[in-house]
N, CA, C and O atoms as a GROMACS GRO file, in nm:
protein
  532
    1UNK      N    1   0.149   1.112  -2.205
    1UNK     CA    2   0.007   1.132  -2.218
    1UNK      C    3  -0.040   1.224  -2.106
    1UNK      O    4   0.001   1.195  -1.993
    2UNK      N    5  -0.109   1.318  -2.115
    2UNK     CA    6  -0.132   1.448  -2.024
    2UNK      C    7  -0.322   1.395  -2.015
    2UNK      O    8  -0.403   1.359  -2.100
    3UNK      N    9  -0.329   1.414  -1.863
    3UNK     CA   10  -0.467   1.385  -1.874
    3UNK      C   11  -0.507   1.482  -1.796
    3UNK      O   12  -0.433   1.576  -1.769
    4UNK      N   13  -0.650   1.470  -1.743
    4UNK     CA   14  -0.703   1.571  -1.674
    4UNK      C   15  -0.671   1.550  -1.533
    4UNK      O   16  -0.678   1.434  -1.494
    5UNK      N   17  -0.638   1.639  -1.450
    5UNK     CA   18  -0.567   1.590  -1.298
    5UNK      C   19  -0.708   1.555  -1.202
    5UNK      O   20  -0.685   1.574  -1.083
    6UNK      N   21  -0.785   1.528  -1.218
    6UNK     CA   22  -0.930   1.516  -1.147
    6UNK      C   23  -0.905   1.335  -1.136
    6UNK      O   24  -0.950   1.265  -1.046
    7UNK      N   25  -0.831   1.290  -1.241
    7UNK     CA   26  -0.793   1.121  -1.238
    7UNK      C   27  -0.722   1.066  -1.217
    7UNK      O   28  -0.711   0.948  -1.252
    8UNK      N   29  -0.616   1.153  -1.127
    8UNK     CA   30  -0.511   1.062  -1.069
    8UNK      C   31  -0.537   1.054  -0.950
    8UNK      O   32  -0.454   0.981  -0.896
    9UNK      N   33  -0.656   1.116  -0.840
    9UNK     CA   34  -0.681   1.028  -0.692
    9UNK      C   35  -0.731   0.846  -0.746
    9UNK      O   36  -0.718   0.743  -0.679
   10UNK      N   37  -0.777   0.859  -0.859
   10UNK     CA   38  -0.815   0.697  -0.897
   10UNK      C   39  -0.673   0.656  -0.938
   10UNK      O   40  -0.631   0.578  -0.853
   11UNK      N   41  -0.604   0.673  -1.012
   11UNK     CA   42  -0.426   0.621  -1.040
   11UNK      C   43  -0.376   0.573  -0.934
   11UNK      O   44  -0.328   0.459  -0.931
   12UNK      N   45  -0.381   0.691  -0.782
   12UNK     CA   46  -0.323   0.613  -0.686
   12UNK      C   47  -0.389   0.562  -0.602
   12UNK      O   48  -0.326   0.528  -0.502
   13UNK      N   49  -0.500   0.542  -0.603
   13UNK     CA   50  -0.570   0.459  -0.527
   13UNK      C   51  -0.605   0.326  -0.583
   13UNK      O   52  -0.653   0.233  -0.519
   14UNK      N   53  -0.568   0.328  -0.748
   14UNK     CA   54  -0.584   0.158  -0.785
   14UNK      C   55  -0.461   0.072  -0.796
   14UNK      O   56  -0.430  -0.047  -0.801
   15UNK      N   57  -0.409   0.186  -0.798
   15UNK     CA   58  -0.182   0.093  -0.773
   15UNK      C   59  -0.200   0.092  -0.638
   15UNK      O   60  -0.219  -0.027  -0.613
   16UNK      N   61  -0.205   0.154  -0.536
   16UNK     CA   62  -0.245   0.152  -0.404
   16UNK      C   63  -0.298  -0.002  -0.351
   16UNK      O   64  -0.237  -0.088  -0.287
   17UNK      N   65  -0.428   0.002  -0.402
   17UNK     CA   66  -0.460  -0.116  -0.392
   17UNK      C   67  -0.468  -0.238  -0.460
   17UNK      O   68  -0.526  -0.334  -0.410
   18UNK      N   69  -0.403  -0.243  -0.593
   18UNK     CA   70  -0.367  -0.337  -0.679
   18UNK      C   71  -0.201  -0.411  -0.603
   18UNK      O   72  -0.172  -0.531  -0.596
   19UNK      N   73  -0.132  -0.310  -0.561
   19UNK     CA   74  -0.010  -0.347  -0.504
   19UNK      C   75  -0.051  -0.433  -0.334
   19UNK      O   76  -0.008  -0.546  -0.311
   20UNK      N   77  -0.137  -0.357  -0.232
   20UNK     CA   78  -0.203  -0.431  -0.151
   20UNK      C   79  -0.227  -0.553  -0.153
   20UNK      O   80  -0.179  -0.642  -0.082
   21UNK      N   81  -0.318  -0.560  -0.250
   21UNK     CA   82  -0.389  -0.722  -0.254
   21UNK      C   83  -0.307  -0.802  -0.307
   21UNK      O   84  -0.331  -0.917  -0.271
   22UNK      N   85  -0.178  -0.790  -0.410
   22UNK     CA   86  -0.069  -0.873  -0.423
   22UNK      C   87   0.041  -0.896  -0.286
   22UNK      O   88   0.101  -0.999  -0.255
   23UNK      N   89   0.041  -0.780  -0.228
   23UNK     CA   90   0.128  -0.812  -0.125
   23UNK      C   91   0.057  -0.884   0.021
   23UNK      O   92   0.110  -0.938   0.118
   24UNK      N   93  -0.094  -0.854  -0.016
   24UNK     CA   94  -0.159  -0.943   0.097
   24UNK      C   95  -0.158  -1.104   0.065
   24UNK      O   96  -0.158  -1.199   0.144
   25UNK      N   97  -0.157  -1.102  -0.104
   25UNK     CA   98  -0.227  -1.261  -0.150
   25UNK      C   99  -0.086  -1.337  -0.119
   25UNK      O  100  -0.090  -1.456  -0.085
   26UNK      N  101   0.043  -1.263  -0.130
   26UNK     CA  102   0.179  -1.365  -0.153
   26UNK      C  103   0.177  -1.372   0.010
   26UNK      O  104   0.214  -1.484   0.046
   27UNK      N  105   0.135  -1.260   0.153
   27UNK     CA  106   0.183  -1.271   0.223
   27UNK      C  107   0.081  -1.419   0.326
   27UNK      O  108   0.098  -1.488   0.426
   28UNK      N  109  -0.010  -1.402   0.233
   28UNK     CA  110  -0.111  -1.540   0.310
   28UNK      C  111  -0.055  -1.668   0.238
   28UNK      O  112  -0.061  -1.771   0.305
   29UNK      N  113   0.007  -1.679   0.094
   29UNK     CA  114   0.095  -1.798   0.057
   29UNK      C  115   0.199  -1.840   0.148
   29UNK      O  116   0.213  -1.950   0.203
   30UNK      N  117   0.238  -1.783   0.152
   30UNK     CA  118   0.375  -1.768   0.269
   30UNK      C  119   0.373  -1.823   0.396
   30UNK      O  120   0.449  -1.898   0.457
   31UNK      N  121   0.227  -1.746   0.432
   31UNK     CA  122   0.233  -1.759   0.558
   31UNK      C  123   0.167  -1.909   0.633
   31UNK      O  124   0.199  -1.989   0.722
   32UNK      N  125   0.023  -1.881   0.503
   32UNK     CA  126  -0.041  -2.017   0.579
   32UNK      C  127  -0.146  -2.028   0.665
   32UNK      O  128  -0.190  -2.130   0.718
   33UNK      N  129  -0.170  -1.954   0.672
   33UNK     CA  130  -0.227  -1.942   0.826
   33UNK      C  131  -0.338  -2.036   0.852
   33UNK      O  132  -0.380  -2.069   0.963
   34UNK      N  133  -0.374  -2.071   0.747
   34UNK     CA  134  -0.519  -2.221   0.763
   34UNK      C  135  -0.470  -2.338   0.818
   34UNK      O  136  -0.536  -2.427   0.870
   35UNK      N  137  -0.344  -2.332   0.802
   35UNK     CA  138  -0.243  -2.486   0.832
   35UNK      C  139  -0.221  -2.496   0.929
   35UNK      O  140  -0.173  -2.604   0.962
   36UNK      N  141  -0.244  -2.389   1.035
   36UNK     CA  142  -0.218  -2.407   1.160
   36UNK      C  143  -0.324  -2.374   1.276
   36UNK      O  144  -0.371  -2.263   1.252
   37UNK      N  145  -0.377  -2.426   1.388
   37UNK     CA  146  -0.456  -2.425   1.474
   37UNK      C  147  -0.430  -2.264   1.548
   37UNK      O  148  -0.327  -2.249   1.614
   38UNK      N  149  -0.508  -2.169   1.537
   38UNK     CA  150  -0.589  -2.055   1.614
   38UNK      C  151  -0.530  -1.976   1.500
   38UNK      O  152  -0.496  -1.868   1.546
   39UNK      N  153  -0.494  -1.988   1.320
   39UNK     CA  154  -0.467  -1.892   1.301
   39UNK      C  155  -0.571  -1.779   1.264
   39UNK      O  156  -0.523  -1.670   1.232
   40UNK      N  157  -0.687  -1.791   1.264
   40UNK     CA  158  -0.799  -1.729   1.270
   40UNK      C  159  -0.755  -1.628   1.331
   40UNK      O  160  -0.726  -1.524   1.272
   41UNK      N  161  -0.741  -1.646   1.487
   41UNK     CA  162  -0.742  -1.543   1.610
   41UNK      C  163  -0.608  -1.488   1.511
   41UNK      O  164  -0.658  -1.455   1.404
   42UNK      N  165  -0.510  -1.473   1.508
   42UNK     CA  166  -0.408  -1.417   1.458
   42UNK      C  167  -0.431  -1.353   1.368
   42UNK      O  168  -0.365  -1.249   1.368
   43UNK      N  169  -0.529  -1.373   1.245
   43UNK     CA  170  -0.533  -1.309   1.119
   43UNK      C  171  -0.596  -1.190   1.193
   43UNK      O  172  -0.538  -1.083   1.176
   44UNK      N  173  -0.744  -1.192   1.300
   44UNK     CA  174  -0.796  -1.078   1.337
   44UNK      C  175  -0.735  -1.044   1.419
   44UNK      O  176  -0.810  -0.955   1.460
   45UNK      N  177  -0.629  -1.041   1.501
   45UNK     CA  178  -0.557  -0.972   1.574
   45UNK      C  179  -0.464  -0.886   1.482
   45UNK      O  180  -0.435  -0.769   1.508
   46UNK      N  181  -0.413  -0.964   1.356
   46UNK     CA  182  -0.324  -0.829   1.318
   46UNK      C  183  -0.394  -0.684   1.193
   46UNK      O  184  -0.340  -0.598   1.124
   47UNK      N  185  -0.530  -0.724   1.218
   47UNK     CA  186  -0.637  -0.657   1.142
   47UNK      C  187  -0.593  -0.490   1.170
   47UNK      O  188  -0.564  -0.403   1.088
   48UNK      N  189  -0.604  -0.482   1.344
   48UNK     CA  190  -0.622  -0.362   1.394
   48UNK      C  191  -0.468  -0.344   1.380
   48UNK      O  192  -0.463  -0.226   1.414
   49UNK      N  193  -0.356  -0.373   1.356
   49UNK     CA  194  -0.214  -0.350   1.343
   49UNK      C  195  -0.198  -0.287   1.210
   49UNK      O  196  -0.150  -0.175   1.189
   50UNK      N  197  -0.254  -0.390   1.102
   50UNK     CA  198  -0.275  -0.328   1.001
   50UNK      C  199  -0.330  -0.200   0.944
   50UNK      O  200  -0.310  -0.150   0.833
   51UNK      N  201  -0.421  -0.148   1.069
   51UNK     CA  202  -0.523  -0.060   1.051
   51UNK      C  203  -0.428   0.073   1.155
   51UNK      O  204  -0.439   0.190   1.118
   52UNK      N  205  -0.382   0.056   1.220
   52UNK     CA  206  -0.275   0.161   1.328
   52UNK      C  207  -0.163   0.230   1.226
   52UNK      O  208  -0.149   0.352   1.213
   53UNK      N  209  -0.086   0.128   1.155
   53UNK     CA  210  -0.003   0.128   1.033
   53UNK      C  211  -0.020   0.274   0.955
   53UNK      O  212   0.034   0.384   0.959
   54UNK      N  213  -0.166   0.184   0.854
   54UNK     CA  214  -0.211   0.256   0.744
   54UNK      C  215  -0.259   0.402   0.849
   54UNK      O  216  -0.208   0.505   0.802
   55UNK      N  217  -0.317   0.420   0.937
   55UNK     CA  218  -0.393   0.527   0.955
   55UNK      C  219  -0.266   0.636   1.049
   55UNK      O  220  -0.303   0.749   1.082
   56UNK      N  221  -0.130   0.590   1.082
   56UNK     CA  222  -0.013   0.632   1.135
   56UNK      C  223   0.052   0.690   1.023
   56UNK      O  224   0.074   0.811   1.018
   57UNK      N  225   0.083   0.606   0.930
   57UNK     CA  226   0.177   0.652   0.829
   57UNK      C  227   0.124   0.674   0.710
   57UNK      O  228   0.141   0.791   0.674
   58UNK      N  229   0.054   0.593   0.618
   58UNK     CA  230   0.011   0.573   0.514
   58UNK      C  231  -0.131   0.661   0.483
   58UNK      O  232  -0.173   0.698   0.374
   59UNK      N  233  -0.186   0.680   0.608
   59UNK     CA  234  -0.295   0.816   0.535
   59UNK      C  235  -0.260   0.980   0.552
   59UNK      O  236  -0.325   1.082   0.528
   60UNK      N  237  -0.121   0.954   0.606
   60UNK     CA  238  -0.045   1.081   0.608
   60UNK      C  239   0.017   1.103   0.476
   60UNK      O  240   0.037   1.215   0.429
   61UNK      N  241   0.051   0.976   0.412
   61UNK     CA  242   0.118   0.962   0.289
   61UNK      C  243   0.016   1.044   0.168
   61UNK      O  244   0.027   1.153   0.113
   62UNK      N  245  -0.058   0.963   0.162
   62UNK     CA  246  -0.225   0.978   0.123
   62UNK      C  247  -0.235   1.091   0.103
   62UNK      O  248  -0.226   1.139  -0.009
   63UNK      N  249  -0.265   1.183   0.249
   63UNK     CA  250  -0.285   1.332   0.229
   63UNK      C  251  -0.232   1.399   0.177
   63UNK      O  252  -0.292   1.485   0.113
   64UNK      N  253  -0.070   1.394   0.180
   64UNK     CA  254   0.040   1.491   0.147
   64UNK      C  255   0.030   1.468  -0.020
   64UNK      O  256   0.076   1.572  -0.068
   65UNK      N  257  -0.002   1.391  -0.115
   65UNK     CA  258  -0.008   1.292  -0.192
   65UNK      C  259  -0.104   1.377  -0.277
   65UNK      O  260  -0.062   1.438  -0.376
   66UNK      N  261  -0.287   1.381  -0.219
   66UNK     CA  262  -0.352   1.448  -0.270
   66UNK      C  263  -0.359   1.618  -0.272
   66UNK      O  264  -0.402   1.692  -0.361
   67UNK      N  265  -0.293   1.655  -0.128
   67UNK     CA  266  -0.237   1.784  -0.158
   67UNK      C  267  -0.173   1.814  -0.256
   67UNK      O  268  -0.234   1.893  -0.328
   68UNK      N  269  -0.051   1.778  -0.300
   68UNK     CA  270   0.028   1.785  -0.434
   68UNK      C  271  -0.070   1.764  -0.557
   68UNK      O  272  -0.022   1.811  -0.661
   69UNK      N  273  -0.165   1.720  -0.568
   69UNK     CA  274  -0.202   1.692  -0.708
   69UNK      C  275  -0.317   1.799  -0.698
   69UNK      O  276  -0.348   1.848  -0.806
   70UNK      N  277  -0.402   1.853  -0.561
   70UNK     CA  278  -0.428   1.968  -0.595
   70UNK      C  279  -0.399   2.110  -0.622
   70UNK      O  280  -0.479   2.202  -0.636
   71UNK      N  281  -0.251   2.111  -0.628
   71UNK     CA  282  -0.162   2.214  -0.650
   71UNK      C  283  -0.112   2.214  -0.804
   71UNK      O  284  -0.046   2.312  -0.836
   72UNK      N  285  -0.139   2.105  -0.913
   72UNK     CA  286  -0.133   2.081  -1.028
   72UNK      C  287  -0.185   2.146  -1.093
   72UNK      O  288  -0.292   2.198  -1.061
   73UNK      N  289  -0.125   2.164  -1.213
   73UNK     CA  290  -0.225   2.227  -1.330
   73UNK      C  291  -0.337   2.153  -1.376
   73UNK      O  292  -0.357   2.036  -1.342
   74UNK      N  293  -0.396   2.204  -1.437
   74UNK     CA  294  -0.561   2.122  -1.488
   74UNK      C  295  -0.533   1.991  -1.528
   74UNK      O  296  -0.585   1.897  -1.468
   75UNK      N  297  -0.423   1.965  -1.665
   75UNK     CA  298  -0.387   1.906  -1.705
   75UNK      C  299  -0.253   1.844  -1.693
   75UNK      O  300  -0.160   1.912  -1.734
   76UNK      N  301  -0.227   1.725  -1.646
   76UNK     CA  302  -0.086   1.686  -1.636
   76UNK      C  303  -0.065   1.538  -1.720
   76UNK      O  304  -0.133   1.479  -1.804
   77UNK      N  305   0.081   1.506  -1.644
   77UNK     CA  306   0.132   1.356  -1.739
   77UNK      C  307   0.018   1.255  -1.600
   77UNK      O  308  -0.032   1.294  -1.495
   78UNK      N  309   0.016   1.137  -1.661
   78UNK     CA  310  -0.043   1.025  -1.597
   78UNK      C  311   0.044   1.043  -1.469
   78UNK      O  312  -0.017   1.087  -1.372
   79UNK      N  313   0.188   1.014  -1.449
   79UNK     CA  314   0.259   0.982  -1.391
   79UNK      C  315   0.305   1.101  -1.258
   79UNK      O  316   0.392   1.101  -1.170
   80UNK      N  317   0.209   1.183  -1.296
   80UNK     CA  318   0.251   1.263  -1.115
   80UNK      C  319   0.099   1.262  -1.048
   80UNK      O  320   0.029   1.361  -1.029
   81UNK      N  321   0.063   1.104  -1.015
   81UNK     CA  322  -0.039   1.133  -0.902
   81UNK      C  323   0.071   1.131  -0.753
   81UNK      O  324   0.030   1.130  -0.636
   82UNK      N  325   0.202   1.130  -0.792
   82UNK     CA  326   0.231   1.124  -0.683
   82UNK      C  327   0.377   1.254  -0.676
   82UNK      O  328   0.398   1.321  -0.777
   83UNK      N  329   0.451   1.270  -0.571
   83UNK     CA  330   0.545   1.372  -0.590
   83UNK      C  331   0.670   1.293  -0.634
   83UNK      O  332   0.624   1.184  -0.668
   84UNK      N  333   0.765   1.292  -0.647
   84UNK     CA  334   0.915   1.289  -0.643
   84UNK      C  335   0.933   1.208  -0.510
   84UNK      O  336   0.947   1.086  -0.506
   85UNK      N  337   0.932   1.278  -0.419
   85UNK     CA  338   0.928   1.228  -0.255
   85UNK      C  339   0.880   1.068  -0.268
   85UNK      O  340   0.955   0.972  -0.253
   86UNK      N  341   0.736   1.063  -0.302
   86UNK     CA  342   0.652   0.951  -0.296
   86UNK      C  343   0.746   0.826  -0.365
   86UNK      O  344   0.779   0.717  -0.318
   87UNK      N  345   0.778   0.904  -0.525
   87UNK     CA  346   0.848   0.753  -0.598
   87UNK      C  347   0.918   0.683  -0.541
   87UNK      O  348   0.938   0.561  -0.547
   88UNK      N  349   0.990   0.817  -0.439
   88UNK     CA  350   1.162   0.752  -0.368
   88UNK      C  351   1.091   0.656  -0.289
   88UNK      O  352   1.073   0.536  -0.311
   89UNK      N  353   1.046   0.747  -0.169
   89UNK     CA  354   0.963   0.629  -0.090
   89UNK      C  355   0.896   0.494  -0.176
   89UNK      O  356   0.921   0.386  -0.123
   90UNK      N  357   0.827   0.491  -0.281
   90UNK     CA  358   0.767   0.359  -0.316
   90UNK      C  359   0.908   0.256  -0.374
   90UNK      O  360   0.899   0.134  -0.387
   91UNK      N  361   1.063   0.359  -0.412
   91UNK     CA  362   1.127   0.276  -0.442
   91UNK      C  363   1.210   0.193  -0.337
   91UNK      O  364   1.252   0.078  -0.332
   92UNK      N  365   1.214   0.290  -0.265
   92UNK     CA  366   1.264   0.180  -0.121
   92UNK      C  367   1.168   0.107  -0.053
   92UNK      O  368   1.209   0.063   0.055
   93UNK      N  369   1.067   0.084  -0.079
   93UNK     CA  370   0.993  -0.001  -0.044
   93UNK      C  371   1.032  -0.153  -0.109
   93UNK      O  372   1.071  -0.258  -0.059
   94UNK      N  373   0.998  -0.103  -0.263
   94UNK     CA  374   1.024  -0.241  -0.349
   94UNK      C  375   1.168  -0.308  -0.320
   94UNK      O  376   1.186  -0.429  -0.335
   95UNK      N  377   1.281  -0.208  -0.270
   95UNK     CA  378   1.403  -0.254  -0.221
   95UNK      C  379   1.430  -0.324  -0.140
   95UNK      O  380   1.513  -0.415  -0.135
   96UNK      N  381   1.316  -0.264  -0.025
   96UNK     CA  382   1.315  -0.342   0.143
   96UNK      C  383   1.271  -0.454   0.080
   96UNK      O  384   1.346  -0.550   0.093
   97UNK      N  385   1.163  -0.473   0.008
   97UNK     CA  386   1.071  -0.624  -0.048
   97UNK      C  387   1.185  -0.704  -0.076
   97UNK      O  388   1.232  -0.797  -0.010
   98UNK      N  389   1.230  -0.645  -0.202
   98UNK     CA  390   1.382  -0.780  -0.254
   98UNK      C  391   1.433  -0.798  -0.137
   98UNK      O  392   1.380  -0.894  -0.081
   99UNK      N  393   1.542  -0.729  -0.054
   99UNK     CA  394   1.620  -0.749   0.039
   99UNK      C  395   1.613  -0.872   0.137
   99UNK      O  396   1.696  -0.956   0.172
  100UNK      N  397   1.446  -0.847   0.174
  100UNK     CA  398   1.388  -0.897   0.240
  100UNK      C  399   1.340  -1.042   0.188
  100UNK      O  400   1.376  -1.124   0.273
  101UNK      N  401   1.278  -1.102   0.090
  101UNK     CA  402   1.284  -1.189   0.017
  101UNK      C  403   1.410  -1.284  -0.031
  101UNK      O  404   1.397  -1.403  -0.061
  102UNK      N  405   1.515  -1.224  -0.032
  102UNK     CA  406   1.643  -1.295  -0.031
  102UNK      C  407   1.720  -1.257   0.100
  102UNK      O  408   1.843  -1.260   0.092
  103UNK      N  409   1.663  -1.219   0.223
  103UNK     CA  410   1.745  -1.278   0.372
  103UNK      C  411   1.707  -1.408   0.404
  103UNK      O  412   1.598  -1.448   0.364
  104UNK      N  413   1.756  -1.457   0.449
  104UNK     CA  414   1.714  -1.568   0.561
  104UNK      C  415   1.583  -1.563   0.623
  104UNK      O  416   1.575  -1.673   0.677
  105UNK      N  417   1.517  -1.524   0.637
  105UNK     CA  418   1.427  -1.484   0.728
  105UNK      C  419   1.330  -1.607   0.653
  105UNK      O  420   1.310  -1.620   0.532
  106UNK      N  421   1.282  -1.682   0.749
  106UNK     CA  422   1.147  -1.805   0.746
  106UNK      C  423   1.029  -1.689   0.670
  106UNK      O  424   0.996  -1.575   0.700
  107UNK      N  425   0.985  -1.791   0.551
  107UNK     CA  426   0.838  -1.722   0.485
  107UNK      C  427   0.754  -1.742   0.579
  107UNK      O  428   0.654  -1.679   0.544
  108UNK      N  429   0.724  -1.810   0.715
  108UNK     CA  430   0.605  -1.756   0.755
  108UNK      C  431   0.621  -1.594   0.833
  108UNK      O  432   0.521  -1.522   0.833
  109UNK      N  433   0.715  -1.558   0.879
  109UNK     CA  434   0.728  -1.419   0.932
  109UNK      C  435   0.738  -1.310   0.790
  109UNK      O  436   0.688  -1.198   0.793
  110UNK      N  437   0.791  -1.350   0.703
  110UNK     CA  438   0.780  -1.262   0.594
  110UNK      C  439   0.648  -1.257   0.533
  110UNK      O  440   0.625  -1.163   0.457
  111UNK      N  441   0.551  -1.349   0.556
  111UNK     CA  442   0.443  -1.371   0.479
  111UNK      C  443   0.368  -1.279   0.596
  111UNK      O  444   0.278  -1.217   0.538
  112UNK      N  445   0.370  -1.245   0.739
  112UNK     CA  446   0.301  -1.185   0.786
  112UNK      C  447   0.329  -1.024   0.780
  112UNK      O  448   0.250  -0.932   0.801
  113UNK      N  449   0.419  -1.020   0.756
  113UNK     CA  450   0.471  -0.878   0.710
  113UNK      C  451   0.440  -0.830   0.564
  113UNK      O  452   0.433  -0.709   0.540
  114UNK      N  453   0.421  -0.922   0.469
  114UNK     CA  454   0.324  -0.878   0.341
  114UNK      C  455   0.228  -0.865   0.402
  114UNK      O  456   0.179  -0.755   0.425
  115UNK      N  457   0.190  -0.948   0.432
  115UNK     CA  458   0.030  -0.934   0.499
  115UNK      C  459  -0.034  -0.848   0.600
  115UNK      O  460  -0.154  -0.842   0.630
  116UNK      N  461   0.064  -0.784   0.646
  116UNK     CA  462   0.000  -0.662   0.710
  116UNK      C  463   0.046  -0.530   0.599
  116UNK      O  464  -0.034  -0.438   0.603
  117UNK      N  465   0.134  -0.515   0.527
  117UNK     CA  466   0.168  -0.408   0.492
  117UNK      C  467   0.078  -0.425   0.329
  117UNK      O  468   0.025  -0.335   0.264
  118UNK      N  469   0.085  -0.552   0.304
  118UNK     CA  470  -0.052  -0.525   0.189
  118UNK      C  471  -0.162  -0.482   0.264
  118UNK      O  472  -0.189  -0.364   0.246
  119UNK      N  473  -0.249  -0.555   0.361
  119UNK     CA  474  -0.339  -0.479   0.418
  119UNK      C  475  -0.388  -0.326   0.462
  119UNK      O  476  -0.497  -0.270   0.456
  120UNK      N  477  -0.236  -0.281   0.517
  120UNK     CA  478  -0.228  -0.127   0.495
  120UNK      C  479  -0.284  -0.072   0.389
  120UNK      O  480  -0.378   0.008   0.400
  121UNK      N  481  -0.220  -0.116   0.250
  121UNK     CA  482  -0.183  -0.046   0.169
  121UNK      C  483  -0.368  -0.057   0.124
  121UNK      O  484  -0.434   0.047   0.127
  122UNK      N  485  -0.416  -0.152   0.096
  122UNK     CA  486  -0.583  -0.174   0.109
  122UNK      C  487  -0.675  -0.113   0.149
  122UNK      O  488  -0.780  -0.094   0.088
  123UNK      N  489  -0.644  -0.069   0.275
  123UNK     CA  490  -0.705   0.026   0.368
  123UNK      C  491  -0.692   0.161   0.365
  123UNK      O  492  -0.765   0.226   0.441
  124UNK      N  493  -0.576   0.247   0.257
  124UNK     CA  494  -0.556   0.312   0.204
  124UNK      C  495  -0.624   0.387   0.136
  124UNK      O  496  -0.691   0.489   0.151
  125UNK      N  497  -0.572   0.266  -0.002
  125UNK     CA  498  -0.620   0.315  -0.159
  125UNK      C  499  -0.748   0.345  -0.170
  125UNK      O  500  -0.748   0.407  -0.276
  126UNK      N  501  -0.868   0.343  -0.129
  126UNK     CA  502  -0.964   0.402  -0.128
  126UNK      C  503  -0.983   0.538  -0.062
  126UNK      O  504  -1.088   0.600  -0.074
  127UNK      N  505  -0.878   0.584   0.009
  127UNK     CA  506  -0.862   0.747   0.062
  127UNK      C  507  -0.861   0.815  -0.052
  127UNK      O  508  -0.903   0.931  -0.054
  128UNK      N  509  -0.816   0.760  -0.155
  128UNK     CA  510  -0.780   0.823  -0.264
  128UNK      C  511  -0.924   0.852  -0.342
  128UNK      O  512  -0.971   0.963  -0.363
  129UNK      N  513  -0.974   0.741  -0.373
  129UNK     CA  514  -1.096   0.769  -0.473
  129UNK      C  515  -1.202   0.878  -0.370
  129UNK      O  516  -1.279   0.963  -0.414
  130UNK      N  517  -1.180   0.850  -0.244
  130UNK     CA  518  -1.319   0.924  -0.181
  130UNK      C  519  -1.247   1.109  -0.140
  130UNK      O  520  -1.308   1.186  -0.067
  131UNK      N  521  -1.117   1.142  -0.207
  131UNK     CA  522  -1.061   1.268  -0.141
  131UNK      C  523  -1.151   1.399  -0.205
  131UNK      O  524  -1.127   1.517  -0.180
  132UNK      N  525  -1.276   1.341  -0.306
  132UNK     CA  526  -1.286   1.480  -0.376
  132UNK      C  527  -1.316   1.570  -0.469
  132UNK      O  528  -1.408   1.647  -0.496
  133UNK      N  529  -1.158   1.522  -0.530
  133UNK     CA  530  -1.104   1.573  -0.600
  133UNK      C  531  -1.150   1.570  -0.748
  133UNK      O  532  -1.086   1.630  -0.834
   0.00000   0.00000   0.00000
């Protein structure tokens, strides 16, 4: 399906943040943080971590991201709001996820690591809808 390229900063900014808020919601299952005394202070302490992250790596991603799709023809497939580069990267992501999900590693440290890297990804996906384009 070939659409107009003016609609894929919304494509990746709602997988962006559709993937976020799942990886934030499993990483607060996980984690818990109501169950335990000061996790308040903890949730807003890793706010600004979350926010160093996304604005280090992930709105570099972002940019390079919407650059490419303004280099598109008018009309393209649904499926290149992002490059080649990007898929790889989003597929080793989902890799690190499994890997990571079947180590050893205690769900409350894994649940804080969804939970910041969904948060990233949150803090993101709206770069997308506001680029523009």
């Amino acid at each position: 399906m070939r659409v107009p390229k003016r609609y894929l900063p919304f494509v990746a900014g709602g997988l962006w943040l559709a993937v976020g808020l799942g990886l934030a919601v499993r990483g607060l299952l996980w984690w818990r943080p109501w169950h335990s005394p000061g996790a308040e202070l903890a949730l807003v302490a890793l706010l600004p971590v979350a926010f160093l992250f996304a604005s280090r790596v992930l709105f570099r991603v972002a940019r390079r991201n919407l650059a490419y799709i303004a280099t598109l023809p008018e009309r393209v497939t649904f499926w290149a709001f992002q490059p080649r580069r990007s898929w790889l990267l989003m597929g080793g992501m989902i890799l690190l996820g499994i890997t990571l999900r079947r180590s050893p590693l205690p769900r409350d440290l894994l649940g804080v690591l969804y939970f910041l890297m969904g948060t990233a990804l949150i803090l993101t996906g709206p770069r997308f809808w506001l680029s523009g384009l």
